[in-house]
N, CA, C and O of each residue as an XYZ file, in Angstrom:
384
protein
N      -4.131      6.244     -1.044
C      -5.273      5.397     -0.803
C      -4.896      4.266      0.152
O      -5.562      4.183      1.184
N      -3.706      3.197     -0.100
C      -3.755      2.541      0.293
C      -2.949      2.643      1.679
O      -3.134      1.897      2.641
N      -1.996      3.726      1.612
C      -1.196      4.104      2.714
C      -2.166      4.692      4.041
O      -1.691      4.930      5.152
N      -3.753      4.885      3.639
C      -4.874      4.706      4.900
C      -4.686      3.324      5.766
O      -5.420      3.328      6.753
N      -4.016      2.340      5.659
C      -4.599      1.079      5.724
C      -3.688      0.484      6.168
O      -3.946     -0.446      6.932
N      -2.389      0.778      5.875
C      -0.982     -0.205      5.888
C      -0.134      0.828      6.552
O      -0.406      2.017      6.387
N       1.060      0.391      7.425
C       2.446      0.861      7.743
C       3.534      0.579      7.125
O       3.259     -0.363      6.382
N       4.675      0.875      7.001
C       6.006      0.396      6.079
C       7.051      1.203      7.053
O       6.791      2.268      7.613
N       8.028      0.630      7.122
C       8.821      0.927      7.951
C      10.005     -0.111      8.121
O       9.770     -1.318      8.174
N      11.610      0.537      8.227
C      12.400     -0.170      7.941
C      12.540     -1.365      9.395
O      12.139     -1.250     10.554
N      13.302     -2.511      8.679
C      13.639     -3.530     10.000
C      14.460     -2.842     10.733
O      15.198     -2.031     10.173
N      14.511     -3.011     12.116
C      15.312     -2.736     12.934
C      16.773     -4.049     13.355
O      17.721     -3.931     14.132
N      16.422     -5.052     12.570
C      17.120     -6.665     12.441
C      17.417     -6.708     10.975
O      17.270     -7.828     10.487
N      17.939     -5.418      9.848
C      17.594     -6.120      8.364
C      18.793     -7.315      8.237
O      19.813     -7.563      8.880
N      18.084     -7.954      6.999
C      18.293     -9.228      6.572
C      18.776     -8.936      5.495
O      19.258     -9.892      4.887
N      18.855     -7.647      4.856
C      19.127     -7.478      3.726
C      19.614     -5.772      3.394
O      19.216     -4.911      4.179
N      20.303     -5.454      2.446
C      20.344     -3.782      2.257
C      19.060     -2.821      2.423
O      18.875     -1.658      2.783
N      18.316     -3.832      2.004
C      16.304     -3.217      1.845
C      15.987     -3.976      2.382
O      15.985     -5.103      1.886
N      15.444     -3.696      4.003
C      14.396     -4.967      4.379
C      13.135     -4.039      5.218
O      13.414     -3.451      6.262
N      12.070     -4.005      4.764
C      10.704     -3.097      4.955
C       9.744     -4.102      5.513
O       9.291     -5.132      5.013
N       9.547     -3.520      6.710
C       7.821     -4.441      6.970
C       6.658     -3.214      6.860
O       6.531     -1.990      6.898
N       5.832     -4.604      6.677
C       4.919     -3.807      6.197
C       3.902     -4.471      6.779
O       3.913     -5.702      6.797
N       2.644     -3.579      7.465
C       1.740     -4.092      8.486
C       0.305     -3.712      8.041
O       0.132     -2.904      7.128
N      -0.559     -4.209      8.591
C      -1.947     -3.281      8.415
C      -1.895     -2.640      9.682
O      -1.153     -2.636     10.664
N      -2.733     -2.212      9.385
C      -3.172     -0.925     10.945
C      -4.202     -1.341     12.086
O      -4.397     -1.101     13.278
N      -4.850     -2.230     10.875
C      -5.526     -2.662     11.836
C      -5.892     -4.025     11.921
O      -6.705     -4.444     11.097
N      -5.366     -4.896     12.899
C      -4.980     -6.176     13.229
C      -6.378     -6.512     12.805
O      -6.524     -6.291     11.603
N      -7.381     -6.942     13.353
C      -9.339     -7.438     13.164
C      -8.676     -8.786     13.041
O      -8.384     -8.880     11.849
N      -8.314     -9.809     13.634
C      -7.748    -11.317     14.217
C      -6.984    -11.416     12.941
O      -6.990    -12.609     12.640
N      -6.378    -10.780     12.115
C      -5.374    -11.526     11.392
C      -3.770    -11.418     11.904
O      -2.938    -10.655     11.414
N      -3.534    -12.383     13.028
C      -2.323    -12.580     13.727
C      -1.396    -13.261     12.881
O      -0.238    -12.925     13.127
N      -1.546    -14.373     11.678
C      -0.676    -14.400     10.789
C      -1.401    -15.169      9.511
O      -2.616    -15.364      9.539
N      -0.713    -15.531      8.558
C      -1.655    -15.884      7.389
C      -2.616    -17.495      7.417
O      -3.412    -18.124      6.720
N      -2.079    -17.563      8.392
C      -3.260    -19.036      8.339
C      -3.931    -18.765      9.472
O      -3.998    -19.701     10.269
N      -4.479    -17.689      9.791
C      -5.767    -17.243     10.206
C      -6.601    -16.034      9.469
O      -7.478    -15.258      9.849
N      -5.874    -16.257      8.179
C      -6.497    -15.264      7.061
C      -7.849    -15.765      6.449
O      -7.898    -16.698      5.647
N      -9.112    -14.958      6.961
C     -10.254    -15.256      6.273
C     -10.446    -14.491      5.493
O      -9.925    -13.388      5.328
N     -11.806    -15.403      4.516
C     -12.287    -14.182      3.200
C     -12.623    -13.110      3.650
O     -13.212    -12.506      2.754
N     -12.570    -12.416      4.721
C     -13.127    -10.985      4.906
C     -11.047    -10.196      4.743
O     -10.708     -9.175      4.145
N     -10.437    -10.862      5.269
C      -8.757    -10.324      5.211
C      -8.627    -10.077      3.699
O      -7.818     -9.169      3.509
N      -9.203    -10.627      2.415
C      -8.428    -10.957      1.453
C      -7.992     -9.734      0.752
O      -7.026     -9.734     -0.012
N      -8.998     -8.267      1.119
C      -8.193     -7.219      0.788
C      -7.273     -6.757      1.404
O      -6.304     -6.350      0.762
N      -7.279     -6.672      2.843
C      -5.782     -6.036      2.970
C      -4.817     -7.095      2.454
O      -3.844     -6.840      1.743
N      -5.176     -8.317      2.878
C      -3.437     -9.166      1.948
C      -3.337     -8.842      0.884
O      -2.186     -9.030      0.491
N      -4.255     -8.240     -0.170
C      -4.115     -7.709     -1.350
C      -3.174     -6.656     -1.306
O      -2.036     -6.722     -1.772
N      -3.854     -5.340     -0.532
C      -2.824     -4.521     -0.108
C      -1.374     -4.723      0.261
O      -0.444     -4.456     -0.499
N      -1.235     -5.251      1.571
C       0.107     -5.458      1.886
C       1.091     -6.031      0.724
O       2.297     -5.904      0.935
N       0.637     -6.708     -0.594
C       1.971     -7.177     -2.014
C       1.481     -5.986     -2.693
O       1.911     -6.000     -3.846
N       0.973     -5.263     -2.531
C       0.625     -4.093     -3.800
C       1.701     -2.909     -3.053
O       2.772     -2.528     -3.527
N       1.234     -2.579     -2.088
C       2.410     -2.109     -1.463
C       3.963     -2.166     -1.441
O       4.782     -1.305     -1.764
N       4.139     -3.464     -0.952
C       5.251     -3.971     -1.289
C       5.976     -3.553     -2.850
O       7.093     -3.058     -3.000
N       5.066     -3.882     -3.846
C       5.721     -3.842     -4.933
C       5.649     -2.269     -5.039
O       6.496     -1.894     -5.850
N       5.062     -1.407     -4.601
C       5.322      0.183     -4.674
C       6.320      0.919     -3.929
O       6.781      2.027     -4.202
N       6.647      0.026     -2.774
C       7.956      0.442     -2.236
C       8.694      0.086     -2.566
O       9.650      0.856     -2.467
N       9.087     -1.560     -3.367
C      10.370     -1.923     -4.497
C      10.705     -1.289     -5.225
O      11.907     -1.329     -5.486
N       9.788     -0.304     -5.993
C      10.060      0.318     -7.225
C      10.321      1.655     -6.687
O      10.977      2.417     -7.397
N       9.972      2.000     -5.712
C      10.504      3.960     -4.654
C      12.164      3.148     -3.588
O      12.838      3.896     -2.880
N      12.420      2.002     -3.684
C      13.495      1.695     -3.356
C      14.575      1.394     -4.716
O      15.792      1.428     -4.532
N      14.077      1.146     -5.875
C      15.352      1.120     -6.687
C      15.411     -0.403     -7.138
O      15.988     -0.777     -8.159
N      14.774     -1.196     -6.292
C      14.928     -2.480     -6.146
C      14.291     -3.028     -7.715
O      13.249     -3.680     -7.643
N      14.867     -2.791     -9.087
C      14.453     -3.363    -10.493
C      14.814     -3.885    -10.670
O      14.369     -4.178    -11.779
N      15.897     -4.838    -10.329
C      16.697     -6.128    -10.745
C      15.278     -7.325     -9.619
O      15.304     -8.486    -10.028
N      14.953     -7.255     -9.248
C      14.516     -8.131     -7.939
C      14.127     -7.807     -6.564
O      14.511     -6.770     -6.022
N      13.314     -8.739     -5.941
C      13.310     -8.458     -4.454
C      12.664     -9.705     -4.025
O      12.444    -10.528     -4.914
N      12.306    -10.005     -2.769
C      11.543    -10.826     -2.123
C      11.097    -10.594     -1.261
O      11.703     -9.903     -0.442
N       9.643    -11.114     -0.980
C       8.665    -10.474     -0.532
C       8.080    -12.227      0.285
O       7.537    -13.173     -0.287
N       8.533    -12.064      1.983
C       8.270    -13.053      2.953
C       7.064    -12.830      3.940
O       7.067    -11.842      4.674
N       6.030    -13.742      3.964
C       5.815    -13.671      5.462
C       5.871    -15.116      6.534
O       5.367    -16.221      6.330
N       6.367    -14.820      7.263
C       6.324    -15.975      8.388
C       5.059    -16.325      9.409
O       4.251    -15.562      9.939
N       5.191    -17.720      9.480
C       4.009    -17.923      9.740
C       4.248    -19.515     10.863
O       4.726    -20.646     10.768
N       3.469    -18.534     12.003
C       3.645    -19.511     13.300
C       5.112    -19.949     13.815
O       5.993    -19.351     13.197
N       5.551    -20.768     14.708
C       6.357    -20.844     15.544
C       7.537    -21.648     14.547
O       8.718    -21.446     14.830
N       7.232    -22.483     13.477
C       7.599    -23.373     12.663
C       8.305    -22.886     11.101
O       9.118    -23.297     10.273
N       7.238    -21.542     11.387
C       8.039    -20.343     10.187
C       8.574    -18.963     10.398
O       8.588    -17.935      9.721
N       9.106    -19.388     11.842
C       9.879    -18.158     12.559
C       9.105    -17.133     13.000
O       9.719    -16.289     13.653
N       7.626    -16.900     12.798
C       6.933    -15.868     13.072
C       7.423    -15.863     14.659
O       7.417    -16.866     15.374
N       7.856    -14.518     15.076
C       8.192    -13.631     16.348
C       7.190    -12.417     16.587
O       7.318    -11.947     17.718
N       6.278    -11.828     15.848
C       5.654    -10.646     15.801
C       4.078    -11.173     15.014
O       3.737    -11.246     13.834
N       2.915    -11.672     17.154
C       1.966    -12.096     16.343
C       1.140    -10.863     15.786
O       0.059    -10.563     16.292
N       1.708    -10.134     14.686
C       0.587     -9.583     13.799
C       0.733     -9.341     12.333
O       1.516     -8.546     11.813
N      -0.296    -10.289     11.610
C       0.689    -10.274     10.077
C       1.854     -9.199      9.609
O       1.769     -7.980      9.761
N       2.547     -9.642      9.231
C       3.641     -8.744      8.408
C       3.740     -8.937      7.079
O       3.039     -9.825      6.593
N       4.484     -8.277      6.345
C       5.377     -8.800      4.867
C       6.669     -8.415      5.041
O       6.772     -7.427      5.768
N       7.747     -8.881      4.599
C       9.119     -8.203      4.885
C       9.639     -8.330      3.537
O      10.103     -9.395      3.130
N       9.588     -7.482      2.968
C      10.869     -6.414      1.513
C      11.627     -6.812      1.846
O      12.033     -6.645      2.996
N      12.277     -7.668      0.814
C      13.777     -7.682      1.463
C      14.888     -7.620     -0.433
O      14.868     -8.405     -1.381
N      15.439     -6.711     -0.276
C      16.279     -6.253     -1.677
C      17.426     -5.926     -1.754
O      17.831     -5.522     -0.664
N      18.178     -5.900     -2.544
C      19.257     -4.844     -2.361
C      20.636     -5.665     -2.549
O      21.759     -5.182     -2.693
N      20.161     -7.424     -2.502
C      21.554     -7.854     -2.937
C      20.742     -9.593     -3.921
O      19.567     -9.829     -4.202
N      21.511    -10.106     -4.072
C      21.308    -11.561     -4.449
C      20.490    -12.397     -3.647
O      20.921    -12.872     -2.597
N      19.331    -12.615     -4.066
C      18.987    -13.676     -2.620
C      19.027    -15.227     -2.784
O      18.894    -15.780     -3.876
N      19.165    -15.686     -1.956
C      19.879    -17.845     -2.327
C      18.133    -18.468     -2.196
O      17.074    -18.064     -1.717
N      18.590    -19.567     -2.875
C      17.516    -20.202     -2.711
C      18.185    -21.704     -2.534
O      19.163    -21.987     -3.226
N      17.588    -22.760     -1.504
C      16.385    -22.469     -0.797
C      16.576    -21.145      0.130
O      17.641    -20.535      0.234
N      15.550    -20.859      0.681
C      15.777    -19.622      1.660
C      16.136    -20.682      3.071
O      16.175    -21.908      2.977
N      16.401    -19.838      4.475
C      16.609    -20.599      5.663
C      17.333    -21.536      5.617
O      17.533    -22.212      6.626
């Protein structure tokens, strides 16, 4: 169902043992989350439902984290929303 709607596909830069982005298909002006209107609020629904279905087909049951960046100030490089999976070891906090 929802794999109509969304892409997943590994980083080509991972950050981590598991690092997955995950896209919609179809941009309709959501270039990153603070240009997310109430008409977006299902696919952002999608894109963490996802996420958490590829954590669990990755193994990832101890944990994971689940980022998106946003504008020039939160590293966003790729203007079209993303989520990035990222699993597979310990992650620190703060992040960055």
């Amino acid at each position: 169902m929802f794999w109509l709607q969304v892409l997943a596909f590994r980083d080509i830069n991972p950050q981590a043992p598991t690092h997955i982005l995950i896209i919609p298909k179809v941009k309709d002006g959501l270039t990153g989350l603070s240009k997310a209107e109430e008409r977006h609020v299902e696919i952002l629904g999608y894109l963490l439902y996802v996420a958490k279905v590829i954590a669990k087909q990755e193994g990832l049951e101890d944990g994971y984290r689940v980022v998106i960046n946003d504008g020039p100030s939160g590293c966003q490089s790729v203007y079209h929303i993303h989520v990035h999976l990222l699993g597979g070891r310990q992650m620190n906090w703060p992040p960055g």
